[in-house]
C-alpha positions as CSV (number, residue, x, y, z in Angstrom):
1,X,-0.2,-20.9,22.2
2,X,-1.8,-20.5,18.7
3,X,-0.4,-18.8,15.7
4,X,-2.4,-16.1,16.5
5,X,-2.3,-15.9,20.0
6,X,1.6,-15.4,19.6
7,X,0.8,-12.1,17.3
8,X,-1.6,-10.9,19.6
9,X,0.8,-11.1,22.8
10,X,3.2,-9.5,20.4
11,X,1.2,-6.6,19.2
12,X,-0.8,-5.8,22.3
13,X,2.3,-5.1,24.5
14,X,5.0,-7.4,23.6
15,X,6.8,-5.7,20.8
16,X,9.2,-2.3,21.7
17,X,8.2,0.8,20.1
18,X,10.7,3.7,19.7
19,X,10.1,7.4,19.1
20,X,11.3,6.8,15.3
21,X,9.1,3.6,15.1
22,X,6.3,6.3,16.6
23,X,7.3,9.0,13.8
24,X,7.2,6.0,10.9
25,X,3.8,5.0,11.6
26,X,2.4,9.4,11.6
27,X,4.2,9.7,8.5
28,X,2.5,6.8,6.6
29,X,-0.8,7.4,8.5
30,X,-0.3,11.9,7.1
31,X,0.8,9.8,3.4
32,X,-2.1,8.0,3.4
33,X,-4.6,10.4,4.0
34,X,-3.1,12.6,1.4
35,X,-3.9,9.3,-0.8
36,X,-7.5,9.4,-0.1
37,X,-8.1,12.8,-0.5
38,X,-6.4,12.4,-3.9
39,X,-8.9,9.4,-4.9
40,X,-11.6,10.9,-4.5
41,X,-12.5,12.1,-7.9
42,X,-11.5,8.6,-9.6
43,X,-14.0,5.8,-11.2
44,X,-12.7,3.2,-8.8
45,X,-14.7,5.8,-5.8
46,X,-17.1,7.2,-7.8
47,X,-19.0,3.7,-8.8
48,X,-18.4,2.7,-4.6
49,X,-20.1,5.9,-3.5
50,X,-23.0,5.2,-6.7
51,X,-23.7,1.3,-5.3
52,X,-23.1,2.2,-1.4
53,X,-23.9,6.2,-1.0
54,X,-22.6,7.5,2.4
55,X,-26.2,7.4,4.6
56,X,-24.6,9.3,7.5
57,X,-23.0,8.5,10.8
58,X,-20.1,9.1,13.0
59,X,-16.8,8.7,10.6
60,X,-16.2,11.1,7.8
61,X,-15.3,10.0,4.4
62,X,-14.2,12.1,1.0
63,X,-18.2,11.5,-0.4
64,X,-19.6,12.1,3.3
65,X,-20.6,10.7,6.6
66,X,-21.0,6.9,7.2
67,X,-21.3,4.4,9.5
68,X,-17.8,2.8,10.6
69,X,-18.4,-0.3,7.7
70,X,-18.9,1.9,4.7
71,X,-16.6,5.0,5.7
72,X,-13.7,2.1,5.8
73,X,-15.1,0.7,2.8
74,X,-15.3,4.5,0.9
75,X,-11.8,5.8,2.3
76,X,-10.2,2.2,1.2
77,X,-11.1,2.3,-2.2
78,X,-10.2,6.2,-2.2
79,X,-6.5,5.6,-0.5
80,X,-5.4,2.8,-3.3
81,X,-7.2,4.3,-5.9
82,X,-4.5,6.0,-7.6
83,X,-1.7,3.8,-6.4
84,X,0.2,6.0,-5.4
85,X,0.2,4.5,-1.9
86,X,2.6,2.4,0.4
87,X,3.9,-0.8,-0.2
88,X,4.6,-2.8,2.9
89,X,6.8,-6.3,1.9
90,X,6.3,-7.8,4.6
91,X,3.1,-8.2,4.6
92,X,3.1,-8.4,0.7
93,X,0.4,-5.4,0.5
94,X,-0.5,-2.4,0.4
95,X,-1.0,-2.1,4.3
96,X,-1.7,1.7,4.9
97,X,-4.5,1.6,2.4
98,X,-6.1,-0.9,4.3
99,X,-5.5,-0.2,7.6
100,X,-5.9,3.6,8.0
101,X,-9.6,3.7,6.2
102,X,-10.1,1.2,9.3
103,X,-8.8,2.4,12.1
104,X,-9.9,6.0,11.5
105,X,-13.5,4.7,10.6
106,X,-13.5,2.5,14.0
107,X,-11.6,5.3,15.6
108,X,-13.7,8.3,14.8
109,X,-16.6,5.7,16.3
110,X,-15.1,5.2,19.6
111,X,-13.9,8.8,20.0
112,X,-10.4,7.7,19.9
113,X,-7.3,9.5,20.4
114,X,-4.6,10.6,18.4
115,X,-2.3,8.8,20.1
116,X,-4.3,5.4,20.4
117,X,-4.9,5.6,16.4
118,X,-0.9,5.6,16.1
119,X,-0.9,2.3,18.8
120,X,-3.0,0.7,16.6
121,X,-1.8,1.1,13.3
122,X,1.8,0.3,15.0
123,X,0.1,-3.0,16.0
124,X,-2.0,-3.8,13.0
125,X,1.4,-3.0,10.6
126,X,3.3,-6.3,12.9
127,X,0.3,-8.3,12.8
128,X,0.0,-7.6,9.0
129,X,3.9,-8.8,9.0
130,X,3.4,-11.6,11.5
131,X,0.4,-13.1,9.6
132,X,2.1,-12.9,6.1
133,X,5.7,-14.5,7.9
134,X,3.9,-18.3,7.4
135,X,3.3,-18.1,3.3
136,X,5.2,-15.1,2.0
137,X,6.4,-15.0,-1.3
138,X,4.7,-17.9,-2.3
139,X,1.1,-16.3,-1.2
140,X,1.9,-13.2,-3.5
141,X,4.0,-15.1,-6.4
142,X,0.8,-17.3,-7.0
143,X,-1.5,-14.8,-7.1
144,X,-2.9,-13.7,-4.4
145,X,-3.4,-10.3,-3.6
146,X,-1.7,-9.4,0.4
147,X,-3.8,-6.3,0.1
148,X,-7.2,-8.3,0.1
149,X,-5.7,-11.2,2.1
150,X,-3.1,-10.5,4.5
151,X,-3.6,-6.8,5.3
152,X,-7.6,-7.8,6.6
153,X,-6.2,-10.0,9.0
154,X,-3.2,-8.0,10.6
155,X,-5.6,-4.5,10.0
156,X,-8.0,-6.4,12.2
157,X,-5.9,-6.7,14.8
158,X,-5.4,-2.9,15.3
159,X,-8.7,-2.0,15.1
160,X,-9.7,-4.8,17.8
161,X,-7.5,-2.4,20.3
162,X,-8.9,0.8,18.7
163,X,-12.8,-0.8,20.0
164,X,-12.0,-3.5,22.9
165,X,-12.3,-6.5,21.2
166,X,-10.7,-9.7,21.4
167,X,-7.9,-9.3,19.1
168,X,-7.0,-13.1,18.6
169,X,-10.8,-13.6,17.3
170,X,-10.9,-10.4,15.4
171,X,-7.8,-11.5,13.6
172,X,-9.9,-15.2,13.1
173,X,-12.8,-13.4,11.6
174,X,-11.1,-11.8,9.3
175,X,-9.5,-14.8,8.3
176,X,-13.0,-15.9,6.6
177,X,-12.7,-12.9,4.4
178,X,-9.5,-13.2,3.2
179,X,-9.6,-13.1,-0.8
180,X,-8.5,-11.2,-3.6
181,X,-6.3,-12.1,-7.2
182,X,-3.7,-10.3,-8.4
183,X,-5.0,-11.0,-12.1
184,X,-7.7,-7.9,-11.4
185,X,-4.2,-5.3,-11.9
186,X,-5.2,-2.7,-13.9
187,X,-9.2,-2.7,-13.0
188,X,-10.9,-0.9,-11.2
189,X,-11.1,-4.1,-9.1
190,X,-8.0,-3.3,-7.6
191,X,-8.6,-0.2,-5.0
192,X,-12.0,-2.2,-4.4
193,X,-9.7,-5.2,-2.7
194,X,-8.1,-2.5,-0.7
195,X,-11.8,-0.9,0.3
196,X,-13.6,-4.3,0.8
197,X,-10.4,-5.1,2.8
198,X,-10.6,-1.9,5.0
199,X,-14.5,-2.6,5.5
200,X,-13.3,-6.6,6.7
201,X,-11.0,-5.4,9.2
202,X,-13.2,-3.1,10.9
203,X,-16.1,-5.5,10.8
204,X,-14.1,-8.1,12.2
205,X,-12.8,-6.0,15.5
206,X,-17.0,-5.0,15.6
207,X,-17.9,-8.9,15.2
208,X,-15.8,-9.8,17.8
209,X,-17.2,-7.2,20.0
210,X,-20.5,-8.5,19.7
211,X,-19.3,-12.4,20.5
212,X,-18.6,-13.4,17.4
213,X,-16.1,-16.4,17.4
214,X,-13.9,-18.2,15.3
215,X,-10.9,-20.9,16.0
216,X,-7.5,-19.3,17.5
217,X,-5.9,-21.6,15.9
218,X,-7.1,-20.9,12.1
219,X,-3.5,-19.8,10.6
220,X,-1.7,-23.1,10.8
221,X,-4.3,-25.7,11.8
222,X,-5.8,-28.1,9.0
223,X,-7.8,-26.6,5.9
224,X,-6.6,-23.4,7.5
225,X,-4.9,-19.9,6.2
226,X,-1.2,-21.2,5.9
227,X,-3.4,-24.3,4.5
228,X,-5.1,-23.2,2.1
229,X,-3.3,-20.0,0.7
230,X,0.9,-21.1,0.7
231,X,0.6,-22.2,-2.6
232,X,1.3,-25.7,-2.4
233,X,4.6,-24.4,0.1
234,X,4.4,-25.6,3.9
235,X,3.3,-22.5,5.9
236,X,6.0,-22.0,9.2
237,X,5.5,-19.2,11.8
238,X,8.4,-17.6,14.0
239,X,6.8,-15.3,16.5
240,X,10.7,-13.8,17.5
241,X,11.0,-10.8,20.3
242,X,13.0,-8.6,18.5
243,X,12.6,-4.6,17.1
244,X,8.9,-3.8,15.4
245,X,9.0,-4.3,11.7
246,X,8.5,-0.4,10.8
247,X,11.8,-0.1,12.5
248,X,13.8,-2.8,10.8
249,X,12.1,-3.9,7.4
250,X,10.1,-0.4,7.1
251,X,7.8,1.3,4.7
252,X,7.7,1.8,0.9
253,X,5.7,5.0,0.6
254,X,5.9,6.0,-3.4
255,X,7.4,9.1,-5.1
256,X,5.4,7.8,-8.3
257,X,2.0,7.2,-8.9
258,X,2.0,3.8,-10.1
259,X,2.7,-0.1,-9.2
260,X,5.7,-0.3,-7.2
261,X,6.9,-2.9,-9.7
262,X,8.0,-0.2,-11.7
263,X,9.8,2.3,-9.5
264,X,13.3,0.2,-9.0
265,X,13.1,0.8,-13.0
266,X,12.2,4.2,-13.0
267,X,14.8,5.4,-9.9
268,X,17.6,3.7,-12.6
269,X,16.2,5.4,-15.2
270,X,16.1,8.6,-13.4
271,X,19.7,8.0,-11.9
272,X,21.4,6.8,-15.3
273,X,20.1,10.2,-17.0
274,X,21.4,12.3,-14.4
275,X,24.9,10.2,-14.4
276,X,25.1,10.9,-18.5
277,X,23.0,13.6,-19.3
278,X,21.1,11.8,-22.2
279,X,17.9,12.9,-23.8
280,X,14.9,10.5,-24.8
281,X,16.3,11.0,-28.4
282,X,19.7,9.6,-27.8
283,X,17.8,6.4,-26.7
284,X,17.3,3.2,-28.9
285,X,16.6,1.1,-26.5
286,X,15.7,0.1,-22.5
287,X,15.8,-3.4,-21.0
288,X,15.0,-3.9,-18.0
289,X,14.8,-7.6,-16.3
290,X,12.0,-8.1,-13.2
291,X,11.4,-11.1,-11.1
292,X,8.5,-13.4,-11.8
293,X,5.6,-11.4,-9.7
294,X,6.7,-8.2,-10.9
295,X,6.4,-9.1,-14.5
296,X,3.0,-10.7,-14.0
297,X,1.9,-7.4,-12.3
298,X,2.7,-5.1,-15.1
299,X,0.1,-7.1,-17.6
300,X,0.1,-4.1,-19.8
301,X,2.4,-3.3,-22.6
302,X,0.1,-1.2,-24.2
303,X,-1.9,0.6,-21.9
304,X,-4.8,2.3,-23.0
305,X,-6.2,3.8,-20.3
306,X,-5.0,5.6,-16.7
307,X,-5.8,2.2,-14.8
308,X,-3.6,0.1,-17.4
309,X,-0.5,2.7,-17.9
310,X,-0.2,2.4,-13.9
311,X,0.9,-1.1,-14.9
312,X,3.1,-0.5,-17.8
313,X,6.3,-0.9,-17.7
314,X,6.8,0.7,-21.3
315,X,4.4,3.9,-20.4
316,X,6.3,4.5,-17.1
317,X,9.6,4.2,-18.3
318,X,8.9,6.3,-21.4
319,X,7.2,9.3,-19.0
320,X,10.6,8.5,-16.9
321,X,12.4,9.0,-19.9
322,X,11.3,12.4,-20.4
323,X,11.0,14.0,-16.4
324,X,12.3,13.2,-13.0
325,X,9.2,12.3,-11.2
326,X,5.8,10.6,-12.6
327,X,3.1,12.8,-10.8
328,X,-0.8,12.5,-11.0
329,X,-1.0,14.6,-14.2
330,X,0.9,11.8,-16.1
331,X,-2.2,8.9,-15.2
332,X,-5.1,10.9,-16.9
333,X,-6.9,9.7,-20.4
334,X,-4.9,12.3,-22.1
335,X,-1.7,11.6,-21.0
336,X,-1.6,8.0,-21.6
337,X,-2.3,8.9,-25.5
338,X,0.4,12.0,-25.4
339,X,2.1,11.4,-29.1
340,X,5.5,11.8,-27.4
341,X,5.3,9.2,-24.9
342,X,3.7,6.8,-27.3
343,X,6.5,6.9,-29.9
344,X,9.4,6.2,-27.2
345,X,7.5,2.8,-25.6
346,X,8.4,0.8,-28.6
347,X,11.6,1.0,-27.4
348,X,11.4,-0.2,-24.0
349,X,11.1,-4.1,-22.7
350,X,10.8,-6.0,-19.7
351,X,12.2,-9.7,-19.7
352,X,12.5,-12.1,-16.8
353,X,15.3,-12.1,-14.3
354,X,17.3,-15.7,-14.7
355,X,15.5,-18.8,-12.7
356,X,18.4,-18.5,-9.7
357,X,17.4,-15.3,-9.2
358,X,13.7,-15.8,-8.9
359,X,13.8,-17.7,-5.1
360,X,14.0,-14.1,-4.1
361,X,11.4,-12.7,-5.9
362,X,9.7,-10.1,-3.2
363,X,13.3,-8.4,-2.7
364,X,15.1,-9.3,-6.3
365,X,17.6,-6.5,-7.6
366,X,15.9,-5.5,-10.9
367,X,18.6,-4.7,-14.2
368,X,18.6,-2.4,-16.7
369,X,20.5,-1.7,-20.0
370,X,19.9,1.4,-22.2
371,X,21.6,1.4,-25.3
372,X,22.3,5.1,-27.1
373,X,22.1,6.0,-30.6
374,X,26.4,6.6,-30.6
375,X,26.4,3.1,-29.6
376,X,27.1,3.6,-25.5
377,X,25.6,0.9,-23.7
378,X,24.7,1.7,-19.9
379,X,24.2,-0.6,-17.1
380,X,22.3,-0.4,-13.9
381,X,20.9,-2.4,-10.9
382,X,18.4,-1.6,-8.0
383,X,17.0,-3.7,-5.0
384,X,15.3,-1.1,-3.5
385,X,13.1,2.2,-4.9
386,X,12.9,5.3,-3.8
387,X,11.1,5.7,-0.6
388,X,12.0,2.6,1.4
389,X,14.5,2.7,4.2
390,X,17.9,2.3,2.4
391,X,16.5,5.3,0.5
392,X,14.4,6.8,2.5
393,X,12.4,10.2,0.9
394,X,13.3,13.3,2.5
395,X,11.1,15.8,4.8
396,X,10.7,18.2,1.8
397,X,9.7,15.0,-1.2
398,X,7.1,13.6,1.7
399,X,5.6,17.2,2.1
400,X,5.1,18.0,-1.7
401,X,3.6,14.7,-2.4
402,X,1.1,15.4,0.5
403,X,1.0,19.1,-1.2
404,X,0.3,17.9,-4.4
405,X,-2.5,15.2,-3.1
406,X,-4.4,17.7,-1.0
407,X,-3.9,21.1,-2.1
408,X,-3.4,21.9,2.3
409,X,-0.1,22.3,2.8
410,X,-0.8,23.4,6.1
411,X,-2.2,20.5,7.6
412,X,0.7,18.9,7.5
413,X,2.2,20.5,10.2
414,X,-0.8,19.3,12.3
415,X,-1.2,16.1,11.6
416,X,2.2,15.8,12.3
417,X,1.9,15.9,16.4
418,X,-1.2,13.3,16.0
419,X,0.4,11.6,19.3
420,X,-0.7,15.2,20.4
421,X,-4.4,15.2,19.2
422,X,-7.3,14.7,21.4
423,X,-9.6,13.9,18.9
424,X,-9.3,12.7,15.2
425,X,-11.3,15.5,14.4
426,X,-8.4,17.3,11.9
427,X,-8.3,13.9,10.3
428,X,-11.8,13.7,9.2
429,X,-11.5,17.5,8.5
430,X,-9.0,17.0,5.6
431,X,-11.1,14.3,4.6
432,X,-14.3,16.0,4.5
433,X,-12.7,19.5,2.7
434,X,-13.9,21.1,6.2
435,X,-12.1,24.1,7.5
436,X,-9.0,22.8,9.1
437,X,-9.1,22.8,12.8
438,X,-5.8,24.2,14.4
439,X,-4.1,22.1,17.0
């Protein structure tokens, strides 16, 4: 059997799924949402929806009804607009971003289920894993984007089920889109990867319906994926038996609205303040040491607009400095110029972690030092932020964020039994600012 063959015997009925694996995948699918809904008003969607207005069709979007293509397309670019989405390492991307646009945009075409929109993103989240297994880090140290490469591929494989497609040639299809460069950070560019991505997958799974074809064996073979983007690194698959991914690796959905890079720095921050009670005045100075992929995501040390203070490490750590959680009011024009914040970021740096640390670069434990004006020097180290599952957010954080993204509390507590829902109708509801429909 192919490379991915294996994957799709895995993901179409191979893999175990558990009620908590089942609860995982609602939770990022009800984050995710709350993403999109929050995106809606910024540039990255507003020049999408002015190039490619919404002409109509059977899937909703948050600028109007589309065809399955441009509602995935729309809703992608809306969900990673902000980033204030997942991070999936496995996969090296952000995969919700990518793959709910897609499956709900397929989904909402094929009158899917509730319940079948869950099976699907459960299977497009291992695929995404699955596929990045043969080049990660060395895919994502390089350069490459997972959202725009990987997440297309796996995404593809989910919304293959979601329409009755071959999944192994969906997931070669996308293959031939796979692109996207890390060095667009901070650029509007970025939440377009995650909307041109979200458009790929579900084109692929349609493609392959029609009898499109590509090779099965296009992840390992010659002048292939592995090939081609493994950064110079021979690319090895390992299609194991063992517990889904959401289940063992998890989801890292964000308590800050900003690149993940940050938040191990800002959960220190936040934790060294509350261990010693300091104030942004009793501060002279932050280090903090990143691996190699982090620092070259956070390309801005003086940010001068939303987009770039997303990835700052100076303008995160000084709003860290000053609150215990970075919200959406803290990435607007106004706020990245607030006087306050701007006189405590000459005070914060980010260096490289030594070279022996860097072979672990996806998972490295990030340091800090702060040093205090009565000469107190305070130590801290993080492998994990906030949100992911050694430090997992509670009921009530996950529940304000989707508060604070929507402004409908209530529809939490329905799109919490999607297994339950017979249509995906209270999905593009939300999305659409329609009157809620009850469950």
């Amino acid at each position: 059997m192919t490379v991915l063959e294996q994957i799709a015997a895995r993901v179409t009925g191979g893999c175990p799924i558990t009620p908590a694996d089942r609860r995982a995948a609602i939770e990022a699918i009800i984050d995710t949402l709350g993403c999109i809904v929050a995106g809606r008003e910024d540039i990255a969607l507003r020049g999408t929806v002015a190039a490619r207005p919404p002409m109509g069709g059977p899937c909703d979007t948050v600028a109007g009804r589309a065809g399955p293509s441009d509602a995935a397309l729309v809703n992608g670019v809306a969900a990673h607009a902000l980033d204030f989405d997942d991070n999936f390492t496995p996969g090296m991307s952000h995969a919700s971003a990518v793959m709910v646009p897609a499956l709900l945009a397929v989904g909402q075409a094929v009158g899917a289920t509730g319940r079948q929109l869950v099976d699907a993103y459960l299977a497009g989240l291992e695929a995404q894993a699955l596929v990045a297994q043969g080049v990660r880090p060395h895919h994502y140290t390089a350069g490459w984007h997972g959202t725009a490469t990987v997440a297309p591929i796996g995404s593809a494989a989910g919304a293959a089920i979601l329409v009755g497609a071959d999944v192994v040639q969906a997931m070669s299809l996308a293959t031939s889109t796979a692109c996207g460069m890390k060095g667009q950070f901070g650029t509007s560019a970025k939440p377009f990867h995650a909307g041109i991505a979200a458009r790929n997958a579900a084109d692929a799974a349609l493609f392959a319906k029609a009898g499109l074809r590509g090779r099965a064996d296009i992840l390992e073979r010659a002048q292939g994926f592995g090939d081609l983007f493994g950064a110079g690194h021979p690319a090895r698959w390992d299609i194991g038996d063992g517990p889904h991914v959401i289940g063992t690796d998890g989801l890292a959905p964000k308590l800050h609205p900003c690149c993940g890079s940050t938040h191990n720095a800002i959960d220190m921050l936040h934790d060294l303040r509350q261990a010693h009670g300091f104030a942004p005045a009793d501060v002279t100075q932050v280090e903090v040491a990143v691996a190699l992929a982090n620092y070259r995501n956070l390309a801005f040390p003086d940010p001068q607009n939303e987009m770039e203070a997303r990835f700052s490490m100076p303008y995160c750590l000084a709003r860290a400095l000053c609150q215990d959680v970075l919200s959406l009011a803290d990435f607007t024009p106004a706020a990245v110029q607030a006087p306050h914040i701007r006189a405590l970021m000459p005070r914060i740096s980010m260096i490289l972690l030594p070279d022996e640390e860097q072979p672990a670069a996806l998972k490295a434990a990030h340091r800090m030092t702060v040093r205090l004006t009565d000469g107190q020097v305070l130590n801290a180290s993080r492998s994990h932020a906030r949100g992911t599952l050694p430090d997992p957010l509670t009921e009530a954080q996950r529940r304000a964020k989707f508060a604070d993204c929507t402004g409908h509390p209530e529809a939490y507590d329905t799109l919490i039994r999607l297994d339950d829902l017979p249509d995906l109708s209270a999905l593009g509801d939300l999305l659409a600012v329609r009157a809620l429909q009850a469950a």
